[in-house]
CHARMM-style PDB file with segment names, atoms N, HN, CA, C and O in Angstrom:
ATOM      1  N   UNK     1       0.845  -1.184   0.000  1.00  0.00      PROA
ATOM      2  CA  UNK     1       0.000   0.000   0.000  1.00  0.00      PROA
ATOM      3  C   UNK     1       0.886   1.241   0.000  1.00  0.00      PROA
ATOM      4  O   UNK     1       1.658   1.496   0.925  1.00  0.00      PROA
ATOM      5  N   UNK     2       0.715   2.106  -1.237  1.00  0.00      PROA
ATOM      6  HN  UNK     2       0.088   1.899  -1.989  1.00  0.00      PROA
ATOM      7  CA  UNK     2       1.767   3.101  -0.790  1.00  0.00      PROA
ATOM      8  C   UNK     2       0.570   4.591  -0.696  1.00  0.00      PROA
ATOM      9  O   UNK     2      -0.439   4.702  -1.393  1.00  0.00      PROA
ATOM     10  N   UNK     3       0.961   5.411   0.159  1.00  0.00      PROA
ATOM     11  HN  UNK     3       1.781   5.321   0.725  1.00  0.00      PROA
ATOM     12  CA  UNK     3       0.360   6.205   0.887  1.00  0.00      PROA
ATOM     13  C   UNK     3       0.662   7.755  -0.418  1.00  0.00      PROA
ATOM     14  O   UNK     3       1.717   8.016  -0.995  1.00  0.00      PROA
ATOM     15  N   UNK     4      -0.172   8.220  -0.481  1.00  0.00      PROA
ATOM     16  HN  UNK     4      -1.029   8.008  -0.013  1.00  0.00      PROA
ATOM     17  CA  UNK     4       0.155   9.521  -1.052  1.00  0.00      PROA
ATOM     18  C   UNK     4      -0.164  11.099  -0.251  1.00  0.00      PROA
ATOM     19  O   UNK     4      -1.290  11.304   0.204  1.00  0.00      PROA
ATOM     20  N   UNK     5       0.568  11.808  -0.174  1.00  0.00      PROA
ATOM     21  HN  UNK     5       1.482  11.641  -0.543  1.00  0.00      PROA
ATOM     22  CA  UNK     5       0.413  12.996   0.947  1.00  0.00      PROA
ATOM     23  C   UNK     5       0.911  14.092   0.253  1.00  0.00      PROA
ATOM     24  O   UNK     5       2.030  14.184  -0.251  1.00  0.00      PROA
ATOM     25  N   UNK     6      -0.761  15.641   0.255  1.00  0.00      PROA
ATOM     26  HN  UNK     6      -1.670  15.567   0.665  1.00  0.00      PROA
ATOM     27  CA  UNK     6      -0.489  16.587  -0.249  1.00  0.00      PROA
ATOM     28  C   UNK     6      -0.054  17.339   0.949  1.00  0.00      PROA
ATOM     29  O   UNK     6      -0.634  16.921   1.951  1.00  0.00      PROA
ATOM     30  N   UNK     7       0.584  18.089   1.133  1.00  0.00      PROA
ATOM     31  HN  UNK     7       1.056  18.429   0.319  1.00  0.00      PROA
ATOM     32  CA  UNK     7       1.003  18.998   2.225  1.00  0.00      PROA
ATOM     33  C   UNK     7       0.416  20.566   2.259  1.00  0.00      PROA
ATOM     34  O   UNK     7       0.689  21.526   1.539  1.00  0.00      PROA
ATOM     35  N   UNK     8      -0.327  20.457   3.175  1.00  0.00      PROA
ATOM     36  HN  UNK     8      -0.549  19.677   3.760  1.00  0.00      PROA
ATOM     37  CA  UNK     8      -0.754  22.594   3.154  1.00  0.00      PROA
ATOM     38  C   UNK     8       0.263  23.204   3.381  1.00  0.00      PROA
ATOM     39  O   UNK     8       1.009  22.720   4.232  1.00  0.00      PROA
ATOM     40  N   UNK     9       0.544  24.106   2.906  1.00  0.00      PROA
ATOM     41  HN  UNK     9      -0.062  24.499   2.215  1.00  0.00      PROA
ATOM     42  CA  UNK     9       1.579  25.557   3.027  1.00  0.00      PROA
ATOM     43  C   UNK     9       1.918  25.648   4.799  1.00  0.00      PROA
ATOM     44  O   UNK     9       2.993  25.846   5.366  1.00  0.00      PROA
ATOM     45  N   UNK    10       0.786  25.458   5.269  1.00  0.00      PROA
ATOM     46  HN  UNK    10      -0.087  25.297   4.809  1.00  0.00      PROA
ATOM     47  CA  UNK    10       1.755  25.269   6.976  1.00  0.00      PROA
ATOM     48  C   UNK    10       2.060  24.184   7.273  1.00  0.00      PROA
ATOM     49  O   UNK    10       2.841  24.089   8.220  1.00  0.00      PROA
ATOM     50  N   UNK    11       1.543  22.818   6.551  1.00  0.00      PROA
ATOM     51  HN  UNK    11       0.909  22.895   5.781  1.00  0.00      PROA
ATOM     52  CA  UNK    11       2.338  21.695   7.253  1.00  0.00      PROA
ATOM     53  C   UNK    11       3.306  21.284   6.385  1.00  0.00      PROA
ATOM     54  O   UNK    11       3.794  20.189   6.666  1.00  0.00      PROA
ATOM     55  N   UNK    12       3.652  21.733   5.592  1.00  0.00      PROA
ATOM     56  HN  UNK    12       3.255  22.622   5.364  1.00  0.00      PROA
ATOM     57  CA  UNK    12       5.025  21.549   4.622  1.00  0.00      PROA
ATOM     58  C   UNK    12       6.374  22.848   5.523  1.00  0.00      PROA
ATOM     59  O   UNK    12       7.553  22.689   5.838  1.00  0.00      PROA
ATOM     60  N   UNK    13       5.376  24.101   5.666  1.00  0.00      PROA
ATOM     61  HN  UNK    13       4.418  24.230   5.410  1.00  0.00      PROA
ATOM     62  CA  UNK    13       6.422  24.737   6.783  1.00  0.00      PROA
ATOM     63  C   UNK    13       6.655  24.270   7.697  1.00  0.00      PROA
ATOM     64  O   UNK    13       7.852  24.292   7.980  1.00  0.00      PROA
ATOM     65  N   UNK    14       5.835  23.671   8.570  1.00  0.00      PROA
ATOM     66  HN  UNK    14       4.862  23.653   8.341  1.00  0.00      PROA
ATOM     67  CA  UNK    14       6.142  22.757   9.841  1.00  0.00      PROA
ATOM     68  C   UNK    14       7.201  21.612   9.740  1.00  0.00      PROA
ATOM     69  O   UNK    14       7.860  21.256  10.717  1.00  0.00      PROA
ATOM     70  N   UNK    15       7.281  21.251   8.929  1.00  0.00      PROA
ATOM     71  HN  UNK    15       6.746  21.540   8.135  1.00  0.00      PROA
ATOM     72  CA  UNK    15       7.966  19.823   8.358  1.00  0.00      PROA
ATOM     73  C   UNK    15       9.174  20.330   8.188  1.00  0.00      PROA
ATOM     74  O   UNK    15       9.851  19.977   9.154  1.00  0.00      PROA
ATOM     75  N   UNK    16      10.047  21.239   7.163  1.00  0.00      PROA
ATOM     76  HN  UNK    16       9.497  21.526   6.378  1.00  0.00      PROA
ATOM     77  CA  UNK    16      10.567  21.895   7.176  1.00  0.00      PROA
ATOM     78  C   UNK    16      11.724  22.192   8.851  1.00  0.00      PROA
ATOM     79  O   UNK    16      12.859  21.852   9.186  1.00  0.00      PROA
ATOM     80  N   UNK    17      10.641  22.962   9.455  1.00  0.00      PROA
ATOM     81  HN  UNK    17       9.719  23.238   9.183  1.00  0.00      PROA
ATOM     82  CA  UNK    17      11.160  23.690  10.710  1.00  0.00      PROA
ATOM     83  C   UNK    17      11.807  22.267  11.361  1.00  0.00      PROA
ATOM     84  O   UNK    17      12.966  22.193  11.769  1.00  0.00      PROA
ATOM     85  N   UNK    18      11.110  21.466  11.375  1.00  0.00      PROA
ATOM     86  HN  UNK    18      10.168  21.526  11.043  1.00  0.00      PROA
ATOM     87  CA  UNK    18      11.183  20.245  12.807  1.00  0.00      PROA
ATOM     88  C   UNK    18      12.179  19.523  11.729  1.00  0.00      PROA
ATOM     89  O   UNK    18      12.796  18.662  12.357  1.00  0.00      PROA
ATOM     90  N   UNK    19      12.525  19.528  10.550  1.00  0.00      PROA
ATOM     91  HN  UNK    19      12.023  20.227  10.040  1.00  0.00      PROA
ATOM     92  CA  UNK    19      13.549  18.842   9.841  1.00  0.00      PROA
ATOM     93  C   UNK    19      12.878  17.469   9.953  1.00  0.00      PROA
ATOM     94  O   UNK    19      13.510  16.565  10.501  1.00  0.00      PROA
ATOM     95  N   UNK    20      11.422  17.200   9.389  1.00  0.00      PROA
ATOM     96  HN  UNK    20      10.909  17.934   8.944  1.00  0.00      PROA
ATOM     97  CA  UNK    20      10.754  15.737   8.850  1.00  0.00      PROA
ATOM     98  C   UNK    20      11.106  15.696   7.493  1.00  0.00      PROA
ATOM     99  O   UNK    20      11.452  16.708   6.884  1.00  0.00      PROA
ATOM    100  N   UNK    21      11.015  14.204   6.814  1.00  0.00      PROA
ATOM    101  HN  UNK    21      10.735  13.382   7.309  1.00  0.00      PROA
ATOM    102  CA  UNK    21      10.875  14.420   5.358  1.00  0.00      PROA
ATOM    103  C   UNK    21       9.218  13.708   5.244  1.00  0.00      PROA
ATOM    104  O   UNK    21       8.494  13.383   6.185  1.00  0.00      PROA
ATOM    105  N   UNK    22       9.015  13.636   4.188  1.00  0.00      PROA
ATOM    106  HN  UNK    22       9.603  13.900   3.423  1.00  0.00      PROA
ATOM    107  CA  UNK    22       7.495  13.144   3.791  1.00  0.00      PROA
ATOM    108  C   UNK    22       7.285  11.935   4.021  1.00  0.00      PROA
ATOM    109  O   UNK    22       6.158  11.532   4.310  1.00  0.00      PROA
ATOM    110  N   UNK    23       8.535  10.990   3.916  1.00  0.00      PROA
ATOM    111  HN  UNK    23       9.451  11.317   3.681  1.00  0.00      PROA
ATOM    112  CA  UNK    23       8.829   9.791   4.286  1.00  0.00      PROA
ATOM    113  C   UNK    23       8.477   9.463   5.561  1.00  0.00      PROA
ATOM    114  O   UNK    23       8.079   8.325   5.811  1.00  0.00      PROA
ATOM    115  N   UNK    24       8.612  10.711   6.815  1.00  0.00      PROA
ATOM    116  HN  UNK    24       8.935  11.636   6.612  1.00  0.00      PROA
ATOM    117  CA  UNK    24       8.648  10.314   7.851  1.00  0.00      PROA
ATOM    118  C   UNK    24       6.716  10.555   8.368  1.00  0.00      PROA
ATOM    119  O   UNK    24       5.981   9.852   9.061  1.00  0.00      PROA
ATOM    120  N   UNK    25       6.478  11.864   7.631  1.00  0.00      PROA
ATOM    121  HN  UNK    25       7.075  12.435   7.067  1.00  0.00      PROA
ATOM    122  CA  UNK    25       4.731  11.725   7.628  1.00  0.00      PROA
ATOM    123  C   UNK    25       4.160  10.509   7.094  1.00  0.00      PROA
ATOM    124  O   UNK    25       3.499   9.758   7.811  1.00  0.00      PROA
ATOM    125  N   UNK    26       4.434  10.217   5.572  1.00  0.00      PROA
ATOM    126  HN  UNK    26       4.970  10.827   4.989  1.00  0.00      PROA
ATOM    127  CA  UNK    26       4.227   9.178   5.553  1.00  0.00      PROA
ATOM    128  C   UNK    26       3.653   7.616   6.670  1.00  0.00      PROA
ATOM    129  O   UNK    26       2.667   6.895   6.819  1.00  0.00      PROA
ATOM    130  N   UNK    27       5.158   7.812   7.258  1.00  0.00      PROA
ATOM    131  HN  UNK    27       5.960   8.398   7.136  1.00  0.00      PROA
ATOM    132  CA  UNK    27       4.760   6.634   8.293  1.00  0.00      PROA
ATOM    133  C   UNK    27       3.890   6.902  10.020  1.00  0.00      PROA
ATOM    134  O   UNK    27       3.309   6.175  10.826  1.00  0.00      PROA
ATOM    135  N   UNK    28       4.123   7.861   9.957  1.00  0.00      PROA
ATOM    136  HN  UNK    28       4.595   8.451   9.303  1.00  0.00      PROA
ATOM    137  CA  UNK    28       3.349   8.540  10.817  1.00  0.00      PROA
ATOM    138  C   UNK    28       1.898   7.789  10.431  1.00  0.00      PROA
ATOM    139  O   UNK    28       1.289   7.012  11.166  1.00  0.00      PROA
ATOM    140  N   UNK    29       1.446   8.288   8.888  1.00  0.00      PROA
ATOM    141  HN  UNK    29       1.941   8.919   8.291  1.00  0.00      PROA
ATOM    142  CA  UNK    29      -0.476   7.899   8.878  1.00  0.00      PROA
ATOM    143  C   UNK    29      -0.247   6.737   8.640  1.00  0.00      PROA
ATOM    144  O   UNK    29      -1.150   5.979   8.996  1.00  0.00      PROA
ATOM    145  N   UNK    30       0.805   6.174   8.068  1.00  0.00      PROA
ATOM    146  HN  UNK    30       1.538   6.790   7.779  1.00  0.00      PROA
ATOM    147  CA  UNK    30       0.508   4.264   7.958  1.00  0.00      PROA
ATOM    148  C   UNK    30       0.541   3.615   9.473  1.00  0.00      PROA
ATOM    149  O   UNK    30      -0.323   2.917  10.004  1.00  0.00      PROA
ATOM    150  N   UNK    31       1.527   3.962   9.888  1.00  0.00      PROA
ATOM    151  HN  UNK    31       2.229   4.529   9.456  1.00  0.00      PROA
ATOM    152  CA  UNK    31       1.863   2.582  11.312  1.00  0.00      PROA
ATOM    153  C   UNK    31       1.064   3.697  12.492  1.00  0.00      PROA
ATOM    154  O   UNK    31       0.551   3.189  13.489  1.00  0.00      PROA
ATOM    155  N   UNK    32       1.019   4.941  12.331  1.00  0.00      PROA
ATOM    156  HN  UNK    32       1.436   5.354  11.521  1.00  0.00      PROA
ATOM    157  CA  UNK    32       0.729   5.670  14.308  1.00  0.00      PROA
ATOM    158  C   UNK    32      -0.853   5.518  14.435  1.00  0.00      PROA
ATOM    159  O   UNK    32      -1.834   5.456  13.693  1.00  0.00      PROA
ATOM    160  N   UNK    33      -0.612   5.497  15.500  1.00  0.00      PROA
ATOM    161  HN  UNK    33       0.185   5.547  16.103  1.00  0.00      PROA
ATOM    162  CA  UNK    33      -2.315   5.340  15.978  1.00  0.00      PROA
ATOM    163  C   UNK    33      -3.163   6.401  15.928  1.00  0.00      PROA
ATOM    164  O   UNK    33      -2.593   7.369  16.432  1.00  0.00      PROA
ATOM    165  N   UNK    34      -4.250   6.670  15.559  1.00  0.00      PROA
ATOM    166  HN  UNK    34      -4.712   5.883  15.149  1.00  0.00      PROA
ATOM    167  CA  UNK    34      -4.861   7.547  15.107  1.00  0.00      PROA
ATOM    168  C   UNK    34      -5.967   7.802  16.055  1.00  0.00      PROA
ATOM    169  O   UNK    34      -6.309   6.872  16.784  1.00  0.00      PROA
ATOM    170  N   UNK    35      -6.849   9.473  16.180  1.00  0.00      PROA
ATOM    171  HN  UNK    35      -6.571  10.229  15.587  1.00  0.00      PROA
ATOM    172  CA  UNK    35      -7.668   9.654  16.970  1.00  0.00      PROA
ATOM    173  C   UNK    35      -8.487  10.734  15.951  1.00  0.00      PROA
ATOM    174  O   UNK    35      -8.142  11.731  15.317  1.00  0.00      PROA
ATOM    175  N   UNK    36      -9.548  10.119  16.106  1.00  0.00      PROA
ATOM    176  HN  UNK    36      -9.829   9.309  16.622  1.00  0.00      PROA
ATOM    177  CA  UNK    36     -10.275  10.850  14.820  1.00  0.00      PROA
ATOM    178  C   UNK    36     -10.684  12.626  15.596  1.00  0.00      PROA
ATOM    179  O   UNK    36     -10.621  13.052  16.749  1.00  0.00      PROA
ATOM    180  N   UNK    37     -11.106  13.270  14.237  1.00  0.00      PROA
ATOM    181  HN  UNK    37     -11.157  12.925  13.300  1.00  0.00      PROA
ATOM    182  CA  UNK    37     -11.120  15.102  14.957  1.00  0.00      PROA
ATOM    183  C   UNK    37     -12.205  15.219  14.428  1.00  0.00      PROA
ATOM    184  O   UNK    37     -12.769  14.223  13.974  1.00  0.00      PROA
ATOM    185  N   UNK    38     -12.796  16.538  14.350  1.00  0.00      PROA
ATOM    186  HN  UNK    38     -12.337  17.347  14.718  1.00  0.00      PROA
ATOM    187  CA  UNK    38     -13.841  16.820  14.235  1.00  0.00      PROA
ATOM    188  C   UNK    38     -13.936  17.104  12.046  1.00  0.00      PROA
ATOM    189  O   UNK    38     -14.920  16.917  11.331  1.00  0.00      PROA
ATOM    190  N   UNK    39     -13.023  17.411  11.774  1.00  0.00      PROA
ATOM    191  HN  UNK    39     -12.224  17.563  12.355  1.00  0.00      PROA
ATOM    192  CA  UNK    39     -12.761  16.894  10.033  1.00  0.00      PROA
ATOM    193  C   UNK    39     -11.424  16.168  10.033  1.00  0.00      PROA
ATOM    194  O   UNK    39     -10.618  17.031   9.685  1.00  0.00      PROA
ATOM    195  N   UNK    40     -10.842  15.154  10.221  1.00  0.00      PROA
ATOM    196  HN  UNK    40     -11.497  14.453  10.504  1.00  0.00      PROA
ATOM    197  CA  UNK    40      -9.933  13.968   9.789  1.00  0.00      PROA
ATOM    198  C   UNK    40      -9.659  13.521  11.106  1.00  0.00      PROA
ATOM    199  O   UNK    40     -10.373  13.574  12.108  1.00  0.00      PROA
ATOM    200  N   UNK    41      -8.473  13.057  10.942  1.00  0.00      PROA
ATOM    201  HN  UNK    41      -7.893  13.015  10.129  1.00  0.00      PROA
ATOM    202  CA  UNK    41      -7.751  12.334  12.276  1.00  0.00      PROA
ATOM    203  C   UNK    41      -6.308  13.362  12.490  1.00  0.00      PROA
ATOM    204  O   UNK    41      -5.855  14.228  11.740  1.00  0.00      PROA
ATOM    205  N   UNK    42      -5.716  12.759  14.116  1.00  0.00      PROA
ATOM    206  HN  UNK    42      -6.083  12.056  14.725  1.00  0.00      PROA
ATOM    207  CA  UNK    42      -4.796  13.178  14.270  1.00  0.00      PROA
ATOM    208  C   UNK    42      -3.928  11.657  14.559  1.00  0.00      PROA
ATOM    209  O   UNK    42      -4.354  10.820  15.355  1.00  0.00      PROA
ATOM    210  N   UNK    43      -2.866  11.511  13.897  1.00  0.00      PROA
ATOM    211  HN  UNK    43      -2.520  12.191  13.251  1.00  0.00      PROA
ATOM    212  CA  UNK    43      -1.641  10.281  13.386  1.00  0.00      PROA
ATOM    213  C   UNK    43      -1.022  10.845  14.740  1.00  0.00      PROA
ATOM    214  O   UNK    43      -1.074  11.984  15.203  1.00  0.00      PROA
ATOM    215  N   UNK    44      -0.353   9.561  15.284  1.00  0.00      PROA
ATOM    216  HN  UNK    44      -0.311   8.635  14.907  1.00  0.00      PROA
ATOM    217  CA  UNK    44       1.016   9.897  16.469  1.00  0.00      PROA
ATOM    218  C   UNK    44       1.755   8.740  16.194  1.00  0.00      PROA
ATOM    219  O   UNK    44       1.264   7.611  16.159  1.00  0.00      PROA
ATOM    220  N   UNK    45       3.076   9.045  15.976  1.00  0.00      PROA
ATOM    221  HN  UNK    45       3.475   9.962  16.005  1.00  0.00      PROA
ATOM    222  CA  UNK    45       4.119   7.728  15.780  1.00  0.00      PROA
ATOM    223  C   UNK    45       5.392   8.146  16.248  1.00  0.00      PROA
ATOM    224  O   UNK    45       5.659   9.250  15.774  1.00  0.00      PROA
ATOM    225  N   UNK    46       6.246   7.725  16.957  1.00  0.00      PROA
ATOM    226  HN  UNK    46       6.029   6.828  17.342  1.00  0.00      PROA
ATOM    227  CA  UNK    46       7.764   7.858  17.579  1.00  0.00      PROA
ATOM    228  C   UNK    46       6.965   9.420  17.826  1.00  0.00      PROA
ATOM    229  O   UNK    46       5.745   9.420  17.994  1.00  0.00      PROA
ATOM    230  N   UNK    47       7.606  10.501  17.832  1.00  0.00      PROA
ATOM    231  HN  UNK    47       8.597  10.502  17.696  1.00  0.00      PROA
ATOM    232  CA  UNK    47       7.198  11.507  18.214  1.00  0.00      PROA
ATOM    233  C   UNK    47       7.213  12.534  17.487  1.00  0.00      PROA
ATOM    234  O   UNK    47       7.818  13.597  17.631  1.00  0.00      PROA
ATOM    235  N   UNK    48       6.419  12.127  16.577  1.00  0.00      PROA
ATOM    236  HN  UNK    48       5.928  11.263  16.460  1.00  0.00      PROA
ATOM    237  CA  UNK    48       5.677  13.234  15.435  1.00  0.00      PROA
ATOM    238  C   UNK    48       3.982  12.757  15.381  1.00  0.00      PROA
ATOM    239  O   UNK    48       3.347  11.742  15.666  1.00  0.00      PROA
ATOM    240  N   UNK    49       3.767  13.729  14.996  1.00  0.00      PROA
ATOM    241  HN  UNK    49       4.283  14.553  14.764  1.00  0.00      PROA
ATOM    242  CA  UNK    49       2.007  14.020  15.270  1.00  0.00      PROA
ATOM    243  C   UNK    49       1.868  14.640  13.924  1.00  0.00      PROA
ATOM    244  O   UNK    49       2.572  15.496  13.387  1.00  0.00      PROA
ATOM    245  N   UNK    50       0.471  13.825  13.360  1.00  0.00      PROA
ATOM    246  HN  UNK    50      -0.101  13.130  13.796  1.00  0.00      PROA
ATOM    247  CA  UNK    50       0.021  14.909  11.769  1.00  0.00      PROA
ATOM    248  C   UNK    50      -0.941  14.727  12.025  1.00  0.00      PROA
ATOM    249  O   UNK    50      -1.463  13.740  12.543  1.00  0.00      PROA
ATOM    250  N   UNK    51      -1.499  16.047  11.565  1.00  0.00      PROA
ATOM    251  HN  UNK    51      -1.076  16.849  11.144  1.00  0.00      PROA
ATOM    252  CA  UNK    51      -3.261  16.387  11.736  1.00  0.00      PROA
ATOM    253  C   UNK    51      -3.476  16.361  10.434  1.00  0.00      PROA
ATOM    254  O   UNK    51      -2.790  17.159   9.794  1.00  0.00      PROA
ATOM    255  N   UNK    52      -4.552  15.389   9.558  1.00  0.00      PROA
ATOM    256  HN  UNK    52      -5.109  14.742  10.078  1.00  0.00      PROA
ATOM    257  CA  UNK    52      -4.763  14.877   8.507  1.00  0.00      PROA
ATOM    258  C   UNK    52      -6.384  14.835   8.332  1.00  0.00      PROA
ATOM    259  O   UNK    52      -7.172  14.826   9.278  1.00  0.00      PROA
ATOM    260  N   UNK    53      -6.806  14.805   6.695  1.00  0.00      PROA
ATOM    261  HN  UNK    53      -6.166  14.813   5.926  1.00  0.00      PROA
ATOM    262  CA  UNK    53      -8.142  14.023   6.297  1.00  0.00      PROA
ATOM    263  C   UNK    53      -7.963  13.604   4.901  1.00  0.00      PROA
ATOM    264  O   UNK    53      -7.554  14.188   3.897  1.00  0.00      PROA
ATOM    265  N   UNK    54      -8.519  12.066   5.208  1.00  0.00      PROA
ATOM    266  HN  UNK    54      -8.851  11.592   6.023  1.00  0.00      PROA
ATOM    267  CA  UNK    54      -8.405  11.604   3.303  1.00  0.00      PROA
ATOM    268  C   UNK    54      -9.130  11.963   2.590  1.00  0.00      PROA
ATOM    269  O   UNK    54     -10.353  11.881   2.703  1.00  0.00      PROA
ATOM    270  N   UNK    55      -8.653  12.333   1.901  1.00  0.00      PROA
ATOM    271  HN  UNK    55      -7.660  12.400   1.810  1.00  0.00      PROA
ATOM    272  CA  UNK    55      -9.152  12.726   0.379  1.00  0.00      PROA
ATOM    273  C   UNK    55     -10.091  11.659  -0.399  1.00  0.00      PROA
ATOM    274  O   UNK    55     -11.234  11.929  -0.769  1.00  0.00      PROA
ATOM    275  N   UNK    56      -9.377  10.262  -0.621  1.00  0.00      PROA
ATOM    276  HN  UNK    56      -8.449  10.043  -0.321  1.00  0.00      PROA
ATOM    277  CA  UNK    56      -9.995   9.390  -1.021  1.00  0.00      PROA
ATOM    278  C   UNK    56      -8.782   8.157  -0.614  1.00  0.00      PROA
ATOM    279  O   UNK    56      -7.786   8.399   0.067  1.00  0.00      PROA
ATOM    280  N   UNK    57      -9.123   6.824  -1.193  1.00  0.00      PROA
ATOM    281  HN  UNK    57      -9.932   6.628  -1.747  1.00  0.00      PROA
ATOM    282  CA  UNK    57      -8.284   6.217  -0.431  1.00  0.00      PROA
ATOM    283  C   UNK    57      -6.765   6.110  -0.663  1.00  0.00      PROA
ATOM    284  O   UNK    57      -6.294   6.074  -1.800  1.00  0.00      PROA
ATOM    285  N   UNK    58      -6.153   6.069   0.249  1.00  0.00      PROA
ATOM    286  HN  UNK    58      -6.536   6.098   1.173  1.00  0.00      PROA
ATOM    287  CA  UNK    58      -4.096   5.862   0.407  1.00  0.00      PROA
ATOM    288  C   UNK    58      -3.663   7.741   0.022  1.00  0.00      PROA
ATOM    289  O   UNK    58      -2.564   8.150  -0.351  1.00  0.00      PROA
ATOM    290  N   UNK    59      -4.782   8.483   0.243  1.00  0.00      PROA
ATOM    291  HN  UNK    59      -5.675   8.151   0.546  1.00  0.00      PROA
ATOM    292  CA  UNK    59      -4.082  10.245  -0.533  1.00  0.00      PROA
ATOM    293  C   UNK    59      -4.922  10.893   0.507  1.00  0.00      PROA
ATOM    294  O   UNK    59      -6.123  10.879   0.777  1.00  0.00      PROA
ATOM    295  N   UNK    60      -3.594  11.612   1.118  1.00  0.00      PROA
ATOM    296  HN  UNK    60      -2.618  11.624   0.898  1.00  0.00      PROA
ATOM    297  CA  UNK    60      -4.273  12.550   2.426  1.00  0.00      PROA
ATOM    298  C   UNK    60      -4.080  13.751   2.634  1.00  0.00      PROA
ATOM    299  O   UNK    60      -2.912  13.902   2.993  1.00  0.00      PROA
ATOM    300  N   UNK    61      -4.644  14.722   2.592  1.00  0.00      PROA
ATOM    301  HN  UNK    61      -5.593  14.599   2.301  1.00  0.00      PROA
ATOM    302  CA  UNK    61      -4.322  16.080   2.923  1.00  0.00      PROA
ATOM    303  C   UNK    61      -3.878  16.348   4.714  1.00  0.00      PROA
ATOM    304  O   UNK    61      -4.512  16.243   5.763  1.00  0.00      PROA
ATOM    305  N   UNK    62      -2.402  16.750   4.350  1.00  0.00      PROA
ATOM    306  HN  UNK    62      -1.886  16.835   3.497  1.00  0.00      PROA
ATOM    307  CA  UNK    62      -2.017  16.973   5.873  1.00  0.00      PROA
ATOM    308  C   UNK    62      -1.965  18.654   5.953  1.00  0.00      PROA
ATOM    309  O   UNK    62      -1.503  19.503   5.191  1.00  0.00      PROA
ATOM    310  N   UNK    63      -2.651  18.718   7.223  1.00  0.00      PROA
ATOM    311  HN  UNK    63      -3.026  18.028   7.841  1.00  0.00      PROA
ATOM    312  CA  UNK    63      -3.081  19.808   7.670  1.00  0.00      PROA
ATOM    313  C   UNK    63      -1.902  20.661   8.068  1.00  0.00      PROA
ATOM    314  O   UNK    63      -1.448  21.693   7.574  1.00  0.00      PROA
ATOM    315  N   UNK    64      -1.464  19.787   9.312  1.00  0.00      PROA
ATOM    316  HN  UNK    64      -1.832  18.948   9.713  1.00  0.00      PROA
ATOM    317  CA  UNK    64      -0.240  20.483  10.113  1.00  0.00      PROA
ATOM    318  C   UNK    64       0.902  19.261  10.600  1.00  0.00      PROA
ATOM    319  O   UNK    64       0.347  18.179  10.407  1.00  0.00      PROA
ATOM    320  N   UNK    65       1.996  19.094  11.039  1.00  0.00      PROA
ATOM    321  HN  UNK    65       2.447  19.973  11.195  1.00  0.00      PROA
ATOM    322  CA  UNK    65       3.151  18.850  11.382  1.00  0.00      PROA
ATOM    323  C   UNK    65       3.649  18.778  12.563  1.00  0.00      PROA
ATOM    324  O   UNK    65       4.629  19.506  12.404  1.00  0.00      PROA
ATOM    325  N   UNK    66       3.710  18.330  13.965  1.00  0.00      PROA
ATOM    326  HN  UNK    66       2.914  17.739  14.094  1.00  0.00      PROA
ATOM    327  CA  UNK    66       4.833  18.900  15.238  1.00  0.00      PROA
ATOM    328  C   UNK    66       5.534  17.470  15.390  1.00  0.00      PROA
ATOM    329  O   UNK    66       5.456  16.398  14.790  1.00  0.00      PROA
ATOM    330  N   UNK    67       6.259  17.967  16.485  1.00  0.00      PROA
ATOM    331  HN  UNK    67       6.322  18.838  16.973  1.00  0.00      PROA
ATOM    332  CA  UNK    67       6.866  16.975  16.833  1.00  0.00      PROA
ATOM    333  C   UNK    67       6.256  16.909  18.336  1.00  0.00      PROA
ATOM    334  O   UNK    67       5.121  17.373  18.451  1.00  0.00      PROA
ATOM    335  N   UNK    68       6.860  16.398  19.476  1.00  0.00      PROA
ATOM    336  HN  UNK    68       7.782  16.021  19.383  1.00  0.00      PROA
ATOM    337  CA  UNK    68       6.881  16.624  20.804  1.00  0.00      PROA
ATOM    338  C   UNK    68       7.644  15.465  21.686  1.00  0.00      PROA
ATOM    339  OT1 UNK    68       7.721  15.571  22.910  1.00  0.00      PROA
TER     340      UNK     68
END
């Protein structure tokens, strides 16, 4: 299954700042456990967090980026 991810203008800046690559969002929405929001989910894996909603299936619009 390979995952496809558009990035918004702040979570491509976010990504950026915290020095992620897409690779690492990526695995974030495949393997982290997810908690659904009020429009998509929020992904948590090792310690990055993406606030996301699919588009349609394996292609996700990521919202935003942190780490913690």
């Amino acid at each position: 299954m390979d995952v496809t991810v558009i990035l918004g203008k702040h979570a491509d800046d976010k990504r950026i700042l915290n020095g992620l690559t897409k690779e690492d969002i990526k695995k974030t929405i495949k393997f982290g456990g997810k908690i659904k929001q009020t429009d998509g989910y929020l992904a948590s894996y090792t310690y990055i967090k993406v606030a996301y909603k699919e588009l349609k299936p394996n292609v996700y619009f990521v919202k935003t980026v942190y780490v913690y």
